[in-house]
C-alpha positions in Angstrom: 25.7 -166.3 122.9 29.0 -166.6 121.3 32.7 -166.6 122.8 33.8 -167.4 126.7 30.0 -168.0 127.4 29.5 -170.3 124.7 32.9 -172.5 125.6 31.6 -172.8 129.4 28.1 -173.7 128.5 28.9 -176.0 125.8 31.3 -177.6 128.9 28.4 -177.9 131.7 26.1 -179.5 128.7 29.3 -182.2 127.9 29.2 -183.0 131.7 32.6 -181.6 132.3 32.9 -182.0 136.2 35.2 -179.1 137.7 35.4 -175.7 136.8 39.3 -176.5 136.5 38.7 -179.1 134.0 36.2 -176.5 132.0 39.5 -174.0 131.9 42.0 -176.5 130.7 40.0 -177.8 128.1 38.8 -174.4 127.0 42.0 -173.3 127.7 40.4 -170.0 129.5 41.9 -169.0 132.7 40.1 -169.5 136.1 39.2 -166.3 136.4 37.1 -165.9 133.1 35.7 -169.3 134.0 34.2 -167.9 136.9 33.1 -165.4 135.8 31.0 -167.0 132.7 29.3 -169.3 134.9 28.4 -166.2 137.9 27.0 -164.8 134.3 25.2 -167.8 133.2 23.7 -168.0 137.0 22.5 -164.5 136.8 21.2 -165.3 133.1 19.3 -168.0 134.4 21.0 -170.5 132.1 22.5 -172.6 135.0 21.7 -173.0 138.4 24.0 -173.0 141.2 23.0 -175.6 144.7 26.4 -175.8 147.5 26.2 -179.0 148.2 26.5 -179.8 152.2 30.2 -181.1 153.5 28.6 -181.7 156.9 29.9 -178.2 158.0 26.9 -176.4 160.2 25.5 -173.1 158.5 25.8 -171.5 161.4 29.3 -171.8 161.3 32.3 -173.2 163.4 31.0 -171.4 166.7 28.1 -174.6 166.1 30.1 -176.9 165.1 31.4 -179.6 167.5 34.5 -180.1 165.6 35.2 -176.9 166.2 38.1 -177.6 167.8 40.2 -180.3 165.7 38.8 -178.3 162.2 41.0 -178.1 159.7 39.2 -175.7 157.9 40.9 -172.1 158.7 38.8 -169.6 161.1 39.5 -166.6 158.6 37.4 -167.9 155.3 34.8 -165.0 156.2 31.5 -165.3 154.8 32.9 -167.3 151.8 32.9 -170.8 152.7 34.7 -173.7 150.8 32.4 -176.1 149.3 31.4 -178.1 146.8 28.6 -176.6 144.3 26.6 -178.2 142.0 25.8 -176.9 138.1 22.5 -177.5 136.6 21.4 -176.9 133.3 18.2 -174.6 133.6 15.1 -175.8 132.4 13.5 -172.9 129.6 10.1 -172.5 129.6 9.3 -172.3 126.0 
């Protein structure tokens, strides 16, 4: 594994906690970020876990916050949240 890939890996290792700070210290944009780690998920190098923000899966419709969210109706079935990246364990 060499370029991009390597620089975002190498970052997840060092315990570099946002995806932002992996970009400014690799000095790759956000969008190649991204995309290295959806790669390294796929690959099976890292795994992904959202982490729960109290927000019901079932969406606002269950929530009883519903109506003083902040969180805007229109996020589709992308919802923000915070995610978790774990190194994955190779089975030799």
């Amino acid at each position: 594994m060499s370029g991009p890939l390597h620089l975002v890996l190498a970052e997840i290792t060092a315990g570099t906690p946002t995806l932002a700070e992996i970009a400014r210290r690799t000095g790759l944009t956000d969008d190649v970020v991204h995309a290295a780690v959806d790669h390294l998920v796929r690959a099976g190098r890292v795994t992904s876990t959202e982490l729960s923000l109290g927000c019901p899966t079932g969406g606002c419709g269950t929530c009883p916050s519903s109506d003083g969210c902040s969180l805007p109706a229109a996020l589709g079935a992308r919802r923000p949240g915070l995610v978790s990246l774990s190194l994955a364990t190779r089975v030799a």
